[in-house]
LODREN-125077 format. One record per residue (C-alpha): x, y, z; residue in one letter; residue number from 0; chain. Coordinates in nm, 4 decimals, padded with zeros to 6 digits. Example, Ala and Ser with C-alpha at 12.3 -4.5 7.8 and 13.67 -1.06 7.14 Angstrom:
LODREN-125077
01.2300|-00.4500|00.7800|A|0|A
01.3670|-00.1060|00.7140|S|1|A
This chain:
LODREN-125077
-03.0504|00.6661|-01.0757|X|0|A
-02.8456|00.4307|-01.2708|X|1|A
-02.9625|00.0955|-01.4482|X|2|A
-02.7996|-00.1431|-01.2971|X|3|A
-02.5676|-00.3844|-01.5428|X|4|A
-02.7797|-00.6727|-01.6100|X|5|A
-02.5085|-00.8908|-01.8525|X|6|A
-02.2229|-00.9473|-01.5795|X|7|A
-01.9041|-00.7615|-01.4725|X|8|A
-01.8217|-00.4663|-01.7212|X|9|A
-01.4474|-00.2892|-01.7960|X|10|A
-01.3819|00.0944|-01.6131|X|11|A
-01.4232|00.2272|-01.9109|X|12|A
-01.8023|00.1061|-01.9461|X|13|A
-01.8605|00.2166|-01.6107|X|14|A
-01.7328|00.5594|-01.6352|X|15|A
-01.9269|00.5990|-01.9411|X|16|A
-02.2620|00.4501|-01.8164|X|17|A
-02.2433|00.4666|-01.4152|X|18|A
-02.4089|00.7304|-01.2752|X|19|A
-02.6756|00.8032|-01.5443|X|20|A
-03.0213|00.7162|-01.6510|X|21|A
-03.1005|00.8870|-01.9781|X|22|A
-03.5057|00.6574|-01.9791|X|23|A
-03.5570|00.8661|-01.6728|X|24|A
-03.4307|01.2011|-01.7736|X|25|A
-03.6492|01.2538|-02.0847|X|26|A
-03.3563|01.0689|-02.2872|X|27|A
-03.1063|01.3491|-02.2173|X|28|A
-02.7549|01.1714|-02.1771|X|29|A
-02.6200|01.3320|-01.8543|X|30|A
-02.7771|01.3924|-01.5622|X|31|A
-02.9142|01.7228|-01.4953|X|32|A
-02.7502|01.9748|-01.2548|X|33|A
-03.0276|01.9704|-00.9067|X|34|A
-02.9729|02.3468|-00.7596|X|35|A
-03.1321|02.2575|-00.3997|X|36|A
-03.2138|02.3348|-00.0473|X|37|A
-03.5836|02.2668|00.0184|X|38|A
-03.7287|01.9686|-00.0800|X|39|A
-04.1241|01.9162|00.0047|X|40|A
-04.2731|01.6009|00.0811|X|41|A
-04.6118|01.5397|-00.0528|X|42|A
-04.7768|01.4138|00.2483|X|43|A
-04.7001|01.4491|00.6385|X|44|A
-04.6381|01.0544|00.6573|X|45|A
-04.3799|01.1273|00.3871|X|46|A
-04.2354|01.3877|00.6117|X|47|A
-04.2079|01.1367|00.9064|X|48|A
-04.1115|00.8755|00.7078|X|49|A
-03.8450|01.0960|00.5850|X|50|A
-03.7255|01.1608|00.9047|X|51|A
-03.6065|00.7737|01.0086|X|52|A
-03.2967|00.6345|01.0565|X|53|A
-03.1665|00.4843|00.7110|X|54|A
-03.3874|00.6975|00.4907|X|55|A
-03.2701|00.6825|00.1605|X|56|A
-03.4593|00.9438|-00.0536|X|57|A
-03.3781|01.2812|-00.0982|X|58|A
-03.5443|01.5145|00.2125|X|59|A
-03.3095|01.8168|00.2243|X|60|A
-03.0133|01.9815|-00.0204|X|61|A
-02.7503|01.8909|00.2610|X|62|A
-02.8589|01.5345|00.2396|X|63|A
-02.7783|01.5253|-00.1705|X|64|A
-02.9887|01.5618|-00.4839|X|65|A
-03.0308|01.2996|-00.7630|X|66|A
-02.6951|01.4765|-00.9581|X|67|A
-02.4990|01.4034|-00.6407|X|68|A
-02.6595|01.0704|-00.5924|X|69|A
-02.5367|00.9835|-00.9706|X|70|A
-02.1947|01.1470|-00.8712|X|71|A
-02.1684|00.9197|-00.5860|X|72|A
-02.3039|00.5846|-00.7575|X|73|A
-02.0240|00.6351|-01.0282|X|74|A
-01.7606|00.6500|-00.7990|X|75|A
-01.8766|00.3613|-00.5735|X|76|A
-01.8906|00.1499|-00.9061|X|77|A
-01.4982|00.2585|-00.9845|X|78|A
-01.3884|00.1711|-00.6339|X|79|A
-01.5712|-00.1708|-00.6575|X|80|A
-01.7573|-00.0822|-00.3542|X|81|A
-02.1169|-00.0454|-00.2151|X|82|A
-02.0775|00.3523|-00.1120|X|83|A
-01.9431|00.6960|-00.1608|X|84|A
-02.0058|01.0305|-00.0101|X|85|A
-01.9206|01.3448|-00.2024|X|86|A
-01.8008|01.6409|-00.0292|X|87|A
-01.6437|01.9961|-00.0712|X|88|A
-01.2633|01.9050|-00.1174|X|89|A
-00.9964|01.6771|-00.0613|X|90|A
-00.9842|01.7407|00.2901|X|91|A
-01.3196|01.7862|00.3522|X|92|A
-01.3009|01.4069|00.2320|X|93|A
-00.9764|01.3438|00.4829|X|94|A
-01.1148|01.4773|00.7841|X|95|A
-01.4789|01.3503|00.7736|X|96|A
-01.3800|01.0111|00.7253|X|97|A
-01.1369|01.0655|01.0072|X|98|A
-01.3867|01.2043|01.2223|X|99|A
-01.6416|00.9354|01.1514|X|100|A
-01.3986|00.7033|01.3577|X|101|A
-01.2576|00.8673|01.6506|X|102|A
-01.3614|01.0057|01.9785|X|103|A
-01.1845|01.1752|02.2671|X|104|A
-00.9163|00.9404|02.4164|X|105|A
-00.9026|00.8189|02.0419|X|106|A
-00.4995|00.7436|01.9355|X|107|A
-00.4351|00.7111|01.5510|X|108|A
-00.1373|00.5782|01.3129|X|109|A
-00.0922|00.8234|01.0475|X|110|A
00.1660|00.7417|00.7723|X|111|A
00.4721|01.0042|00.7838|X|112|A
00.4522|01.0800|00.4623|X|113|A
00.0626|01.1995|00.4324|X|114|A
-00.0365|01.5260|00.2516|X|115|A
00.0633|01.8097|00.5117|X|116|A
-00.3133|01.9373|00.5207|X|117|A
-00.3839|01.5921|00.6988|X|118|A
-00.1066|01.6761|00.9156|X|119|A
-00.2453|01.9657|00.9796|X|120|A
-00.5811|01.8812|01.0650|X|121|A
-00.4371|01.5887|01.2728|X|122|A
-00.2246|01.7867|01.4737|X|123|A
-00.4511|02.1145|01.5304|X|124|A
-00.7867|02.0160|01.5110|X|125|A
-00.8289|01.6208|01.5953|X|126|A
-00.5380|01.6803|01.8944|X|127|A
-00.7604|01.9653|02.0552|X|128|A
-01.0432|01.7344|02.0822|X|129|A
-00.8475|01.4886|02.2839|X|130|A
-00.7318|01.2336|01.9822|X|131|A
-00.3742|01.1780|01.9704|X|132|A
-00.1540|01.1022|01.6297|X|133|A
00.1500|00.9194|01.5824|X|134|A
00.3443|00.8870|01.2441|X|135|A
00.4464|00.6071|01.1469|X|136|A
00.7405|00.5109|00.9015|X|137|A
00.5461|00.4102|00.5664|X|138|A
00.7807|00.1021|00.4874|X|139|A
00.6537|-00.0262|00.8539|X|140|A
00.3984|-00.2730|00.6348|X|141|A
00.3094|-00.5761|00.9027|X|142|A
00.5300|-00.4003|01.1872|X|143|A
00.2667|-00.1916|01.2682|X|144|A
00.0876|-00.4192|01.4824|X|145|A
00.3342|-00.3042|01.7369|X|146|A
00.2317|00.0449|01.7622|X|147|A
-00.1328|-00.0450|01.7372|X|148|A
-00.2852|00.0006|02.1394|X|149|A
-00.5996|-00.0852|02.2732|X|150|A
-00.7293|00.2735|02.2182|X|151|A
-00.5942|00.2894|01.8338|X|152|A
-00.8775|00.3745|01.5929|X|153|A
-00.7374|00.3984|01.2511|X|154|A
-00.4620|00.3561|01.0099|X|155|A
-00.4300|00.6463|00.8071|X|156|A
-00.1943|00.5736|00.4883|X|157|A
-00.1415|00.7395|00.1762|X|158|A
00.0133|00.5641|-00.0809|X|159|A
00.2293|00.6748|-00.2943|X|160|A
00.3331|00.9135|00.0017|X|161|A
00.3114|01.3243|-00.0559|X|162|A
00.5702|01.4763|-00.2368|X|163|A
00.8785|01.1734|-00.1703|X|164|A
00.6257|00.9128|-00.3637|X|165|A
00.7251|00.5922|-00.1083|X|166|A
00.4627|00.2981|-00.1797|X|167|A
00.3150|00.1216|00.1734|X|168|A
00.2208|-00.2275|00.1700|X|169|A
-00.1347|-00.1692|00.1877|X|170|A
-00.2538|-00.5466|00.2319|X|171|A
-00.0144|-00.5991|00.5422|X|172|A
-00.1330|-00.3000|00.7517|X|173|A
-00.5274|-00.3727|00.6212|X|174|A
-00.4697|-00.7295|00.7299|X|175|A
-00.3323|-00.6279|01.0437|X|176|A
-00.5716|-00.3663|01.1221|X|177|A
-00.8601|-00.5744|01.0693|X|178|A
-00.7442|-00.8293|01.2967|X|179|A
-00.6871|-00.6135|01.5755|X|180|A
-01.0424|-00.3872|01.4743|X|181|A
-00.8549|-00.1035|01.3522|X|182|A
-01.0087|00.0557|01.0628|X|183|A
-00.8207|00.1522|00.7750|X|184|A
-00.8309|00.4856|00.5991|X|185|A
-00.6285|00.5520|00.2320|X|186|A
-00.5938|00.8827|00.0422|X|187|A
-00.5457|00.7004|-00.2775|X|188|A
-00.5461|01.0595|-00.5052|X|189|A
-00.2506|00.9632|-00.6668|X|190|A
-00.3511|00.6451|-00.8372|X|191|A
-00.7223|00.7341|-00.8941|X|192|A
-00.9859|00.4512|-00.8434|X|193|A
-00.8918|00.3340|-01.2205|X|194|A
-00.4917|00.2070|-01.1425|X|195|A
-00.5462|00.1039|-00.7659|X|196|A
-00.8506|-00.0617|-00.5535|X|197|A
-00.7220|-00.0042|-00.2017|X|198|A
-01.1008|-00.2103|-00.0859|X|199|A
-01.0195|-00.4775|-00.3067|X|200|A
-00.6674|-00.5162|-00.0793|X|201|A
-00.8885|-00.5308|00.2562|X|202|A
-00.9042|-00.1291|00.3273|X|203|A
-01.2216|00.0345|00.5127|X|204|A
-01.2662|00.4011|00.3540|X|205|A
-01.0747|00.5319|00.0988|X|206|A
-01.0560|00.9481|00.0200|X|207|A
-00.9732|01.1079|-00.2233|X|208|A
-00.9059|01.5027|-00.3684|X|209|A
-01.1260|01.4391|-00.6575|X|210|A
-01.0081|01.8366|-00.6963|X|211|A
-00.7312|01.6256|-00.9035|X|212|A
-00.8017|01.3600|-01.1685|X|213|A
-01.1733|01.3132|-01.1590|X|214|A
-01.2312|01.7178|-01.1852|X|215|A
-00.9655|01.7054|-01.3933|X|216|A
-01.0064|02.0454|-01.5250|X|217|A
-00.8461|02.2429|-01.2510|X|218|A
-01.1659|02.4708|-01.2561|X|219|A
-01.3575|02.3024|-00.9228|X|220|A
-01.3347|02.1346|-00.5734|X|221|A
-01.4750|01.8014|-00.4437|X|222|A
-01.3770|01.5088|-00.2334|X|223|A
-01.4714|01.1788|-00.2167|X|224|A
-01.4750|00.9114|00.0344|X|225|A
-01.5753|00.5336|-00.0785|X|226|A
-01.6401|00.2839|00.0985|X|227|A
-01.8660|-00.0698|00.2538|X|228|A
-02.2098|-00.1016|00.3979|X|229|A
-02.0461|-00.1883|00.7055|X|230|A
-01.9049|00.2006|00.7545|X|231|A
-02.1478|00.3757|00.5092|X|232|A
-02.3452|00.4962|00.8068|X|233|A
-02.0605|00.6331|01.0202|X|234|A
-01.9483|00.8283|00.7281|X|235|A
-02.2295|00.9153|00.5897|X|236|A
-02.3347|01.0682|00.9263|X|237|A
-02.0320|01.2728|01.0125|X|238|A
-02.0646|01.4456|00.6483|X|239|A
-02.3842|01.4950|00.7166|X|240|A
-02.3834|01.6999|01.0559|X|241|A
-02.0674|01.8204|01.0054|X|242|A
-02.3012|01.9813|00.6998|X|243|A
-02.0288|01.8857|00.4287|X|244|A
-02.2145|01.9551|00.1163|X|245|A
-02.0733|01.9638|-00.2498|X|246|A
-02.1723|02.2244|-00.4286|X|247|A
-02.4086|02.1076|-00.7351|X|248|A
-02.2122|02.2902|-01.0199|X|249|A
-01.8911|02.1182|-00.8701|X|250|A
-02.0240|01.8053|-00.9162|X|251|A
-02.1155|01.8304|-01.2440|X|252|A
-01.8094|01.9258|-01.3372|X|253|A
-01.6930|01.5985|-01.1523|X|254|A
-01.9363|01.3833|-01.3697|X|255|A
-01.8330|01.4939|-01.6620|X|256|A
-01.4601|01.5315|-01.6248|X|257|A
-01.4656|01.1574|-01.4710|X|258|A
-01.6473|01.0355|-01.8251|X|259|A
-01.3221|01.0857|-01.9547|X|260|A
-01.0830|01.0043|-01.6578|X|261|A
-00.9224|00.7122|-01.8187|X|262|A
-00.8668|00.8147|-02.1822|X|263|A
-00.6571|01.1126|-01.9798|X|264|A
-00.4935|00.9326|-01.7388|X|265|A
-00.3342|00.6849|-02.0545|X|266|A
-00.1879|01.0209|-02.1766|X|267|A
-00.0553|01.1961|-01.8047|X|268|A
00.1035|00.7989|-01.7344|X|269|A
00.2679|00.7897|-02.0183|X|270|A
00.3738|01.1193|-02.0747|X|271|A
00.4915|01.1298|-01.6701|X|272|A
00.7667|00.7947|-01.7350|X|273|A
00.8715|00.9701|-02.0700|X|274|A
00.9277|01.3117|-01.8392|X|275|A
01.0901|01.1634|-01.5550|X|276|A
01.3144|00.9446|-01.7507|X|277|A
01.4779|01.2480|-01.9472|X|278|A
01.4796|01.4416|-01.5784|X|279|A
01.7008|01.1150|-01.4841|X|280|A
01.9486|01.1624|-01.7440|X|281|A
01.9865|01.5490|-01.6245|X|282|A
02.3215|01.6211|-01.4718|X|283|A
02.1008|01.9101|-01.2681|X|284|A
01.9227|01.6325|-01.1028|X|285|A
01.9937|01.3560|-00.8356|X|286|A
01.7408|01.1230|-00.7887|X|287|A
01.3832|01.1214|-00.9606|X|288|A
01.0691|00.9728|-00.7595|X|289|A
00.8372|00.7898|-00.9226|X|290|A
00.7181|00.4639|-00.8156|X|291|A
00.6737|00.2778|-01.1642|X|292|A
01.0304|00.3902|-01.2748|X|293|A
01.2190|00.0497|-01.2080|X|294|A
01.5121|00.1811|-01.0008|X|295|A
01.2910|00.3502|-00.7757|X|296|A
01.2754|00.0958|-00.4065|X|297|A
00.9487|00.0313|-00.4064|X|298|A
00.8845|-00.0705|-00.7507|X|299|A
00.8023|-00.4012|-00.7102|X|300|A
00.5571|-00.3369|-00.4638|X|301|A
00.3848|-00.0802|-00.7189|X|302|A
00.3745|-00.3454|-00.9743|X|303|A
00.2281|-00.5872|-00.7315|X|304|A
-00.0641|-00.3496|-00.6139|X|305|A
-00.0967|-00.0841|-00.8863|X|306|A
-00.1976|-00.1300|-01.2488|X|307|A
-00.0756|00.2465|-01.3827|X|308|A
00.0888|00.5637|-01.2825|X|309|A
-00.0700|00.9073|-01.2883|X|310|A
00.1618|01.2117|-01.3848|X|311|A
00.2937|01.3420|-01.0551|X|312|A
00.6270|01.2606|-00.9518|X|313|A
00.8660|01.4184|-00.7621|X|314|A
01.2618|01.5055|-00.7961|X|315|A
01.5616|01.5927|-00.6323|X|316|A
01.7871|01.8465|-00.7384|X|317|A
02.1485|01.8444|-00.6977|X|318|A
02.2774|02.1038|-00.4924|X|319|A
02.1988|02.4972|-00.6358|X|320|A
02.2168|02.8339|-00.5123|X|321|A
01.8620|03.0376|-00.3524|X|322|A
01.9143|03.2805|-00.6580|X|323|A
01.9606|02.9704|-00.8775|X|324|A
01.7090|02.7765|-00.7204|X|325|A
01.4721|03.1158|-00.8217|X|326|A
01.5603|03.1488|-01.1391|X|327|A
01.4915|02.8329|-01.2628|X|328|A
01.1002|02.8465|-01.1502|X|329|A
01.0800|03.2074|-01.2895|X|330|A
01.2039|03.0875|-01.6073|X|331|A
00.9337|02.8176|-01.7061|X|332|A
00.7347|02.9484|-01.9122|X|333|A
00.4840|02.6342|-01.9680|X|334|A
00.5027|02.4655|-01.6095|X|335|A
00.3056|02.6642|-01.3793|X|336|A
00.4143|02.7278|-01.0017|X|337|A
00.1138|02.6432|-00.8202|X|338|A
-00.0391|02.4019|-00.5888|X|339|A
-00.2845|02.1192|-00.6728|X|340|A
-00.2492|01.8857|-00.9889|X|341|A
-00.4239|01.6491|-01.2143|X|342|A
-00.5632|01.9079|-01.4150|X|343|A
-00.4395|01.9401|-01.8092|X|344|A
-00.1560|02.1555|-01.7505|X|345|A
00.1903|02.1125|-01.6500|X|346|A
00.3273|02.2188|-01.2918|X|347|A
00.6020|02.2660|-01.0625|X|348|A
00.5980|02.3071|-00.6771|X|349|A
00.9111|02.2774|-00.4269|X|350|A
00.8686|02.0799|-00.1151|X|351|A
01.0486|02.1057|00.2279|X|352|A
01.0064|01.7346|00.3415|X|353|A
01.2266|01.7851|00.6222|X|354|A
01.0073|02.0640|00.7954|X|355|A
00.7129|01.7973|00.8094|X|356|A
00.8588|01.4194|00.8539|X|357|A
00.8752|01.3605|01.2511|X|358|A
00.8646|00.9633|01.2444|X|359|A
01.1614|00.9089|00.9667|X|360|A
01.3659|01.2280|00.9319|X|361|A
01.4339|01.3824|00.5523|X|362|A
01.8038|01.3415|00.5316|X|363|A
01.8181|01.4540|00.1595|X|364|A
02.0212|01.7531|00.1019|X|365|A
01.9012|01.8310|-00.2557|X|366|A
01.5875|02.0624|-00.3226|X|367|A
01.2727|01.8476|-00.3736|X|368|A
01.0548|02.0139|-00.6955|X|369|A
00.7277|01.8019|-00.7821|X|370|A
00.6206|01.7364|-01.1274|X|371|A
00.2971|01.7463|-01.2781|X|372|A
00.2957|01.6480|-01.6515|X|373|A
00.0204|01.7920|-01.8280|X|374|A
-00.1344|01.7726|-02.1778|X|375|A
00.1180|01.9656|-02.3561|X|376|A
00.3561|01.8236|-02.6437|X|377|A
00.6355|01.6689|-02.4781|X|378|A
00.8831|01.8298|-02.6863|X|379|A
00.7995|02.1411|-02.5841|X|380|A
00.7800|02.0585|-02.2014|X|381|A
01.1239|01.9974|-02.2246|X|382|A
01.2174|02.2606|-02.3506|X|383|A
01.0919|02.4808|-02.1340|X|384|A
01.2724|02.3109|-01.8647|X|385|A
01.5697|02.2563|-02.0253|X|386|A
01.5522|02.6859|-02.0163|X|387|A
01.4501|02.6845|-01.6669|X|388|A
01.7899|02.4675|-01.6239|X|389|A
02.0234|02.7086|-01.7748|X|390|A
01.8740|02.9959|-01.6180|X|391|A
01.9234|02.8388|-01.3015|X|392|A
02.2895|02.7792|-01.3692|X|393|A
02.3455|03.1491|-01.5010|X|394|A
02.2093|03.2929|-01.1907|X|395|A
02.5230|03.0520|-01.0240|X|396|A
């Protein structure tokens, strides 16, 4: 759908202005229109057969995409620096069909310990009924892995910065070691968005994403993504498409257009994220804040190695508080919603339990862990509301 560049290399925020649309071939209208479909008719029976080959790249059926997913799709190939992506219904519709694409029965997998507990999930429920095993592996393991890879290991599954304790892998090391050994690589890279990290550019296969978060941006739809090389477009592609992982047209839309301003948001949720965390630091109510591109934080110099920005979700650790205390201070915030999900343009809160999921490093932390997502408010008055969330919490004792 999409002209291609014809003057060289452009910057990401060219390409998430222009990728993805073709006003010359849309009677001049700017973005791409919304395709409601299911059948699509082919104008002659060779058509129809030809449609029906192997490799068939035009649009046959609504399951197979329409030209508003194909634009969807071309826009966020261009951000990953890569030849493909797929979109599908959420963030873990993204996880699990790139997972499936690789594995079989007998299949064994290395799954970073500190994944999004929905992978976990899915992992240990679905993926270990059907005969594929999982083992977690300690996300600072960076070359070490090659000695838990076996002959039957399929993929590396890492997610960097890890869920809800924000540890940074060293993606290159496990890529490099995975390719050598023909392991593929998978990377939930959610957090960083396609704009501040390029996990294909570092040697990774496929990388996901809950485009639910910054791309949507608007916390009002769902969609995954999964990017990735000609070399594994059709194993992807295929598993989406029988598994019958279709994103709904509206949805994607709303993807294209939040994505056309992506970056000019993501400037404002980085910056406003440090400026948060650091006055968190300086709380006597908290113990340790964790966020990667703060520089006392242990992996720091292995974000600013990889990573050119931050998004706005970080994590914390409260000192030690009562249940009632612990209560009151969530049902005091007024502008930080309790709720799951993030990267939309308002502020949230949501307490973790790391040591109910970690199996291959054990959470020895004893203070609560509360997440962080910094939103679009004045800053000013975000901490203020939690600076009344912290004294209710130490009224309540």
């Amino acid at each position: 759908m999409a002209k291609k560049p014809s003057s060289g290399p452009r910057g990401e925020n060219t390409v998430l202005t222009t990728a993805g649309r073709d006003p010359a071939a849309n009677h001049g209208i700017v973005n791409p229109p919304v395709y409601h479909a299911s059948t699509i008719l082919s104008p002659s029976y060779a058509a129809f057969e030809e449609s029906r080959k192997p490799g068939y790249d035009g649009y046959r059926y609504g399951r197979y995409g329409t030209p508003t997913t194909r634009a969807l799709d071309e826009l966020s190939a261009a951000l990953d620096h890569t030849d493909h992506a797929i979109s599908v219904s959420s963030g873990l519709a993204a996880v699990s069909c790139a997972l499936l694409a690789f594995v079989e029965a007998g299949s064994h997998i290395l799954v970073s310990d500190s994944a999004y507990e929905p992978t976990r999930t899915f992992c240990n429920s679905v993926l270990g009924r059907f005969g594929v095993e999982t083992e977690y592996y300690d996300p600072h393991i960076g070359a070490e892995i090659e000695r838990l890879i076996r002959p039957n290991t399929k993929v590396i599954y890492m997610e960097s910065p890890g869920s809800h304790s924000f540890d940074i892998q060293d993606v290159p090391a496990i890529a490099e070691v995975a390719r050598a050994r023909g392991v593929k690589t998978i990377i939930d890279n959610t957090w960083a968005t396609p704009i501040y990290f390029k996990p294909i550019t570092k040697g990774v296969n496929v990388v996901v994403y809950a485009a639910t978060k910054y791309q949507v941006g608007h916390s009002d739809a769902m969609m995954g993504i999964i990017a990735m090389g000609e070399e594994d477009r059709d194993a992807v592609r295929d598993t989406v498409r029988r598994l019958g992982n279709t994103a709904g047209p509206d949805d994607v839309y709303l993807t294209l257009r939040g994505m056309r301003t992506m970056a000019v948001r993501l400037r404002h949720h980085m910056a406003a994220g440090l400026e948060m965390a650091r006055w968190l630091r300086d709380r006597p109510e908290v113990k340790r804040i964790l966020h990667p591109a703060l520089e006392d934080h242990p992996d720091h110099a292995l974000w600013k190695r990889d990573f050119t920005g931050a998004s706005g979700l970080f994590g914390t650790i409260f000192e030690p508080c009562s249940d009632a205390g612990f209560a009151a201070f969530f049902d005091a915030l007024e502008l930080h919603g309790l709720g799951a999900s993030w990267g939309g343009f308002e502020s949230l809160v949501l307490p973790a339990n790391l040591a109910k999921s970690r199996t291959a490093v054990p959470w020895t932390e004893t203070g609560r862990v509360v997440r962080f997502h910094t939103g679009l408010e004045d800053l000013e008055d975000l901490k203020a509301d939690v600076d009344r969330a912290f004294a209710a919490m130490k009224a309540a004792g």
